[in-house]
N, C-alpha and C positions, 0 to 999 in steps of 0.2 A: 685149534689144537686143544682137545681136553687131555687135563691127566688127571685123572683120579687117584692116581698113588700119589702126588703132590698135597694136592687136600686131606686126604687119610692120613698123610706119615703128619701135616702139621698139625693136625684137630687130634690126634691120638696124644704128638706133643704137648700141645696144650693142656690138655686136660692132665698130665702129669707134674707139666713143669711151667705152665705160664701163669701169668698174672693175674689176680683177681682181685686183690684187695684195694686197689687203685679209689679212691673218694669218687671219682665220676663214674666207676663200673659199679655201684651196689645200688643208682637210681639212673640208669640209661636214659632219661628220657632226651627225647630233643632236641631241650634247651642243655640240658649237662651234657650231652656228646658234642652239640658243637662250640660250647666254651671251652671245653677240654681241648678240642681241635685246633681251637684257634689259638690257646693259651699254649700248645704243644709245637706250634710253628717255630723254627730254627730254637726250640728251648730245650733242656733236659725234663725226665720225666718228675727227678727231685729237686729241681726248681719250684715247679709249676704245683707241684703239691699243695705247698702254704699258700703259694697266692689263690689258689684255686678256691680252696676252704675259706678264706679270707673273701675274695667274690660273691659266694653263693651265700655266707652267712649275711652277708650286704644284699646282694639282688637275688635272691631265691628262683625268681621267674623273671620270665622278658618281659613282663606288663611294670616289675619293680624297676628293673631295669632302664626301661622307657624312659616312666617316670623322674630316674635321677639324673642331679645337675654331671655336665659335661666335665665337671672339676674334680667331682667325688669318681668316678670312674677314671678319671688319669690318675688320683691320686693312687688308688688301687692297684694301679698298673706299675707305678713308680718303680724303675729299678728291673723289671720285665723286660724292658726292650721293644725297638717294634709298636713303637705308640700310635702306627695309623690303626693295628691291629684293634687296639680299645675304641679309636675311632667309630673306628666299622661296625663292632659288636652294638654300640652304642645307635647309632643312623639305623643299622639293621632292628634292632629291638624296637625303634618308634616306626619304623616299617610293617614290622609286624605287627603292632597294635591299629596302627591308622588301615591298613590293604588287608590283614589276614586275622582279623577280631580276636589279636593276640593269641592268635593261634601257631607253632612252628610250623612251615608250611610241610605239605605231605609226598610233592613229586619234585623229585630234580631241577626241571626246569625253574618250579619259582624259586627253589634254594640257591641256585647256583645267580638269579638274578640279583639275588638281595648282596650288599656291599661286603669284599672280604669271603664272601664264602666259592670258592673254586670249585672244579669238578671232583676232585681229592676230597675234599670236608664233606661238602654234600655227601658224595658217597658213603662217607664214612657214618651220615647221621642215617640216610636211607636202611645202610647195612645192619650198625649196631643198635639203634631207636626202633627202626621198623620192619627190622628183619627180613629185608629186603635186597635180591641178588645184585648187586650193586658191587663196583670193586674203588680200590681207594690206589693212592700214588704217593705214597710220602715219603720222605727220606728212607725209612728203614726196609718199605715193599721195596721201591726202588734199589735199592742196592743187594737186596734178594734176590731179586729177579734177573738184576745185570751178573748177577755171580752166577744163579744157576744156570743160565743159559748163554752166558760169555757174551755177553753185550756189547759189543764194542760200541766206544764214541762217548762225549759228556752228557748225562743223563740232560742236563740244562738242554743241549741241540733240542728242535722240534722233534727231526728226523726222529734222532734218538727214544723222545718221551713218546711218540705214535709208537713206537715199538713195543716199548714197553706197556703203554696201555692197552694194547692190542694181546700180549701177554697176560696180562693182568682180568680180562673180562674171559679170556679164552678158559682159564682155568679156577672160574669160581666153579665151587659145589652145589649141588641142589638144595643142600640142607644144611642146617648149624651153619647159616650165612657169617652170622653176627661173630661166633667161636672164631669162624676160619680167616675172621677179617682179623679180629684181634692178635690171634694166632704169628700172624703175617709181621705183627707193629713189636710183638714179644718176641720174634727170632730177631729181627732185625735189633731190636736194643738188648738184648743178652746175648747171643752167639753170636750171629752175621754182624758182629762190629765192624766199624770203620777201620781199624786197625784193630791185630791181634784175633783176627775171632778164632771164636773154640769149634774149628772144624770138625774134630774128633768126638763132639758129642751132639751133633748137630742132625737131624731124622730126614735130612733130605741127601745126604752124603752122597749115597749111592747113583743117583744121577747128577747131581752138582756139577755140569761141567768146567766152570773153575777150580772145583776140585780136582777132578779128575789130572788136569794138566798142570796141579799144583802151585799155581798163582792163582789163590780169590783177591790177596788184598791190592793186586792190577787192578781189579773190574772194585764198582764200575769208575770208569776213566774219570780224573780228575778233570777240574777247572780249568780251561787252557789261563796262565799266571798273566796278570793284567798288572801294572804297577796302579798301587792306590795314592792319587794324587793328594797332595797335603795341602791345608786351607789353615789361615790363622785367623783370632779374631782377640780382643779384646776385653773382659768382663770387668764393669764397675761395679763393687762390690760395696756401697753406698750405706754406711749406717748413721740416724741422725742423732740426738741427744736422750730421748729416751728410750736408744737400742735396738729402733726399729731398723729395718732393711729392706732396700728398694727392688721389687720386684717387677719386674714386664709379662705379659700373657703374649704368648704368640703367635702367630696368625693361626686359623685353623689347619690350614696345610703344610706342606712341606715339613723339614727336619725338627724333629718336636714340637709338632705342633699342636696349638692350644694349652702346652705346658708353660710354666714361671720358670723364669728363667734371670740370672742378671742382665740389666740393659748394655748393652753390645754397642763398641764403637772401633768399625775396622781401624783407626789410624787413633794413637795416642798422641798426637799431636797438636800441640796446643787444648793439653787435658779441660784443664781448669774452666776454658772457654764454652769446650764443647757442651761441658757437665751444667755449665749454667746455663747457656741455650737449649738442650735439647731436654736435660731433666729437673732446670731449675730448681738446682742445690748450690752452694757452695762451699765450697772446699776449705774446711780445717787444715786436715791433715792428709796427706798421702801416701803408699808406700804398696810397693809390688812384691809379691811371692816368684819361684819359681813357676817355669812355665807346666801344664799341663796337658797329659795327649790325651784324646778320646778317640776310639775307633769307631767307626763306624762300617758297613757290610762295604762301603764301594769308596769310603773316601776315609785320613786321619785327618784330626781336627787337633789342633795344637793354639790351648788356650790360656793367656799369660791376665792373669786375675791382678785387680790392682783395689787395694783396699782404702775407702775412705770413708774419713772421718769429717763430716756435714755438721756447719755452724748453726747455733737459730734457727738464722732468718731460713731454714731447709725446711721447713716443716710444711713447705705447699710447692707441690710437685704440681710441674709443667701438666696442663688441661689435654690428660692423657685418660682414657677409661682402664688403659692395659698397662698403667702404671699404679702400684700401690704402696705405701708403707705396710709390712708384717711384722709381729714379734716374730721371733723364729721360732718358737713352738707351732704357731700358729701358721707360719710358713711350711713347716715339713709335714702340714696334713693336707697341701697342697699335690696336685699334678708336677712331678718334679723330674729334669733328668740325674741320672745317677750322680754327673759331674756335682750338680748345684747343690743334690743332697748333701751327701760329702763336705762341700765347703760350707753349707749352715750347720750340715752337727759341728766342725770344726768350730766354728765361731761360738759355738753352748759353750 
């Protein structure tokens, strides 16, 4: 299916009413389209602003990039969300140096190989980088396309996302790829909102079929509601006589991973014990906060911090490499999650 009055009425909007002034549209090139991209996954667009600026003043290019420790890019990310996200960028940039002579690669296939980049990003650097008819999938197409053309089903379904992809290739334009792509990402974050959108000032009205039958903000069809199970865990919150605080580095995978973190002990019981076995410190003083919830996209995490005060003899932690004493200045230039930030600036 083409339509060529779809790409007319959005590239004519565009050019009136979209976006341009964004930090990563005034130098497209392929490493800024797909930091952008990746920095833009489940984030806002004024989030990602500062950290973005803050990124590129640090890694300008993917060869800078490559180049830095695993620590200075979590740190960067800190509070961002989504830490396999810096992961990826991070493996994929020493990818591209060691396979593609720090070059961003140029066809689909080797973008969509490298870690973290989907068929959505890829397209999106093919389209806006190299001007290339390529279509993109991301929250905001997505729910364009479930509205203009009454979508039924959760975009998430396979069924469903073939649809829409099959939508989404059917009616790219021949020309001003790059416009019609951005186009697509500016109706979806100013009018075609999630809720409330402003239908009435919107350039595709006219065939909108959600419009037309008066229900857009139906389409497209929610998450079928899953309960998010709850997991509790323990934070020892360890500081010794000259103020330092006990940090662990996390494995590279899973739930923040590679970030510092307090050392964790499912079971408070028999503290004092554990604390000397497993992090060889001992125990001054101790004393617990209220508990703390952290959300996370598929599970709560309910975290009850327990603060101690470490004698002397603490000053030589258990023969751990992923255990450190920090000043907390010196801590919060670390890979951090948002929880641990929080409770060291508490602690300044």
């Amino acid at each position: 299916m083409k339509s060529d009055y779809f790409s007319d009425q959005l590239v004519n909007w565009y050019d009136q009413h979209g976006r341009k002034d964004l930090p990563w549209q005034q130098s497209p090139t392929p490493y800024h389209v797909w930091l952008s991209e990746i920095m833009l996954q489940q984030t806002q667009v004024t989030t990602v602003v500062g950290y973005y600026q803050r990124f590129i003043d640090r890694f300008p290019d993917v060869i800078s990039l490559a180049k830095a420790n695993s620590d200075d890019v979590l740190a960067l990310w800190t509070g961002l969300g989504y830490y396999a996200r810096a992961r990826n960028l991070h493996k994929s940039a020493n990818i591209i140096v060691d396979v593609h002579n720090g070059k961003m690669p140029t066809s689909l296939d080797h973008l969509t190989a490298l870690p973290g980049i989907g068929r959505s990003t890829a397209g999106a650097i093919m389209a806006l980088a190299h001007h290339q008819r390529y279509a993109i999938l991301d929250g905001n197409v997505k729910r364009v396309l479930a509205r203009y053309f009454a979508v039924e089903g959760w975009p998430g379904n396979k069924a469903v996302e073939t649809t829409l992809w099959q939508l989404a290739d059917s009616l790219l334009p021949d020309k001003r790829i790059a416009n019609y792509i951005q186009a697509q990402m500016d109706l979806g974050a100013t009018l075609c909102t999630r809720t409330k959108p402003r239908c009435c000032d919107c350039p595709l009205k006219q065939n909108c079929l959600s419009f037309i039958q008066g229900n857009p903000e139906s389409y497209p069809f929610a998450k079928p509601k899953k309960i998010s199970p709850i997991r509790k865990t323990n934070w020892i919150i360890a500081q010794n006589p000259a103020g330092e605080i006990l940090l662990e580095q996390r494995q590279a995978s899973g739930i923040w991973g590679g970030l510092w973190t307090f050392p964790e002990f499912e079971t408070t019981e028999n503290i004092e014990v554990s604390c000397q076995n497993k992090l060889n410190i001992s125990i001054k003083s101790i004393s617990t906060e209220k508990q703390i919830r952290h959300i996370f996209s598929h599970f709560k995490l309910d975290i009850r911090p327990y603060f101690v005060l470490c004698d002397p003899r603490s000053n030589q932690i258990a023969e751990n490499k992923n255990l450190t004493w920090y000043r907390i200045n010196k801590a919060l230039e670390l890979g951090l999650p948002a929880p641990v930030k929080s409770l060291l600036i508490s602690l300044q």
